[in-house]
VOPA-976060 format. One record per residue (C-alpha): residue in one letter; chain; x, y, z. Coordinates in Angstrom, 3 decimals, always signed. Last residue first. Layout:
<mardrens>
A_A_X_Y_Z $
...
</mardrens>
This chain:
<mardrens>
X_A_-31.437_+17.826_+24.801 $
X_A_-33.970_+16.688_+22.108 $
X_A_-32.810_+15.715_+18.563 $
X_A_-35.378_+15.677_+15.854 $
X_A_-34.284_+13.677_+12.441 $
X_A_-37.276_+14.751_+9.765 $
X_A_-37.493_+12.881_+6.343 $
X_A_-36.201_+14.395_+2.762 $
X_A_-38.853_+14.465_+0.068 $
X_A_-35.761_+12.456_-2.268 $
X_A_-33.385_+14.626_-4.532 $
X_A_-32.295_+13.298_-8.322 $
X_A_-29.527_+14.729_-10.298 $
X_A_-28.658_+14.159_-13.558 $
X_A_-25.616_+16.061_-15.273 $
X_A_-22.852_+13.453_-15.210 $
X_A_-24.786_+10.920_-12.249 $
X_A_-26.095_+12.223_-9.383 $
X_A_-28.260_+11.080_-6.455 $
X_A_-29.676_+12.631_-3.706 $
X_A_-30.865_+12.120_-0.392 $
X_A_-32.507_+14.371_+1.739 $
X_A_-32.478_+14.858_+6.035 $
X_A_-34.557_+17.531_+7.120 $
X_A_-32.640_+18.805_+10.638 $
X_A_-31.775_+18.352_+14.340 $
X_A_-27.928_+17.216_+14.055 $
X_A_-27.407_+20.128_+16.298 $
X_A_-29.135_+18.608_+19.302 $
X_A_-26.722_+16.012_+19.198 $
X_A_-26.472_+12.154_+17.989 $
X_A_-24.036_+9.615_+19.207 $
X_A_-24.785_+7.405_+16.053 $
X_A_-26.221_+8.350_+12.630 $
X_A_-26.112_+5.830_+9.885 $
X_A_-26.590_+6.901_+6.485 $
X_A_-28.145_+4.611_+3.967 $
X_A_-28.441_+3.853_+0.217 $
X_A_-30.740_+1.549_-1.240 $
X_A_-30.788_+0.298_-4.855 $
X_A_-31.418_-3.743_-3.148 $
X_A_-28.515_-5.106_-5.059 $
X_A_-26.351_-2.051_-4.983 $
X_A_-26.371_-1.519_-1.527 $
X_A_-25.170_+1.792_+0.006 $
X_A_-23.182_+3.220_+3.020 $
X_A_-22.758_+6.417_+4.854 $
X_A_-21.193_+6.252_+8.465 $
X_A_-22.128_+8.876_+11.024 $
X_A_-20.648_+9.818_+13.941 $
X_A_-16.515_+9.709_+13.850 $
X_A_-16.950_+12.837_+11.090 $
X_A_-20.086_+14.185_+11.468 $
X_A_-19.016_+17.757_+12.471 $
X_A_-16.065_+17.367_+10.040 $
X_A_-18.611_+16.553_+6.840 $
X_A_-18.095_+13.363_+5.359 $
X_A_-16.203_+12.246_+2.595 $
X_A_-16.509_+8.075_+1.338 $
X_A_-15.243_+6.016_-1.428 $
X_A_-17.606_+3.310_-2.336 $
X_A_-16.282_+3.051_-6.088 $
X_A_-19.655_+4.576_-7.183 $
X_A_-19.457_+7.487_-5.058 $
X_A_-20.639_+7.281_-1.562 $
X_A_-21.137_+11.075_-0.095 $
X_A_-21.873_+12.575_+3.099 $
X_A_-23.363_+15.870_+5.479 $
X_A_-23.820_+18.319_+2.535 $
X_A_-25.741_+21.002_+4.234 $
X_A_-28.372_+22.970_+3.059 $
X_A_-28.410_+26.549_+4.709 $
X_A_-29.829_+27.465_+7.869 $
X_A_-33.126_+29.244_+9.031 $
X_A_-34.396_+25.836_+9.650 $
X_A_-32.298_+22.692_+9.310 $
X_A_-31.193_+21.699_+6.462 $
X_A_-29.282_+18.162_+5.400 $
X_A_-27.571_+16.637_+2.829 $
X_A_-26.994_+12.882_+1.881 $
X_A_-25.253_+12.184_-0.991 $
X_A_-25.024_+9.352_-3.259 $
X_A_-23.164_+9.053_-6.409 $
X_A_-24.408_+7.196_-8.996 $
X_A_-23.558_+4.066_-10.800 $
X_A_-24.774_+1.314_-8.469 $
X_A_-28.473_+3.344_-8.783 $
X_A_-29.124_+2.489_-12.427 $
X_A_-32.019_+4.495_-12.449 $
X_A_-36.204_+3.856_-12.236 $
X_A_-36.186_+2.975_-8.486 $
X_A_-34.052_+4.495_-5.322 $
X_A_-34.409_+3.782_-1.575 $
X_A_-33.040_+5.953_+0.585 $
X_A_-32.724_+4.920_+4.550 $
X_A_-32.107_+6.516_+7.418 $
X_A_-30.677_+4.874_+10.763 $
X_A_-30.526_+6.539_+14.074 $
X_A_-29.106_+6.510_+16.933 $
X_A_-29.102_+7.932_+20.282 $
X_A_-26.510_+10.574_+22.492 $
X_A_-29.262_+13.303_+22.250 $
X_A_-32.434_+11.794_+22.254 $
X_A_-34.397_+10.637_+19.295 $
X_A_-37.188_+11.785_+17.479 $
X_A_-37.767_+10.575_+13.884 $
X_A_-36.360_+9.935_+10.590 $
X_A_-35.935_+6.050_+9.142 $
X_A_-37.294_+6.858_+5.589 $
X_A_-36.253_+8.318_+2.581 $
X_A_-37.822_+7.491_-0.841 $
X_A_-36.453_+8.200_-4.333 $
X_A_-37.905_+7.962_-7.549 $
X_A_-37.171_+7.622_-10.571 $
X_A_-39.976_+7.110_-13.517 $
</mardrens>
């Protein structure tokens, strides 16, 4: 059975950090492509960063600088890094993971950033 389990969301003010975590069982996670989206009320989902397989790296321009996406085979965790945070990063953070035509989302976790 996969499953995937974010964690590391929470309040923060602007200018802080935070570190969220996705931690995958039942897949061969060091084959799959990792992205982290997010959505934030009213708005669209947003892809915010991907790790593919090889460890290349995209990131959204607003995050660009900010954030840092990174995985670990050996423990099947991926993470996203979130420095110098705004008010506009305020959002459900999920995690997915894709490989050919599977795709697997996590429950997402809550990033709140106060002004």
């Amino acid at each position: 059975q996969v499953q995937l389990v974010e964690s590391g969301g929470g309040l923060v003010q602007a200018g802080g950090s935070l570190r969220l975590s996705c931690a995958a069982s039942g897949l061969i996670f060091s084959i799959m492509r990792m992205d982290w989206f997010r959505q934030a009320p009213g708005k669209q989902r947003e892809l915010v960063a991907t790790i593919r397989s090889d460890g290349s790296t995209n990131y959204t321009d607003s995050v660009k600088g900010r954030f840092t996406i990174s995985r670990d085979n050996v423990l099947n965790t991926g993470y996203l890094q979130m420095n110098n945070l705004k008010p506009e990063d305020t959002a459900v953070y999920l995690c997915s993971l894709t490989w050919l035509a599977s795709e697997y989302w996590g429950q997402g976790t809550q990033v709140t950033v106060s002004s």
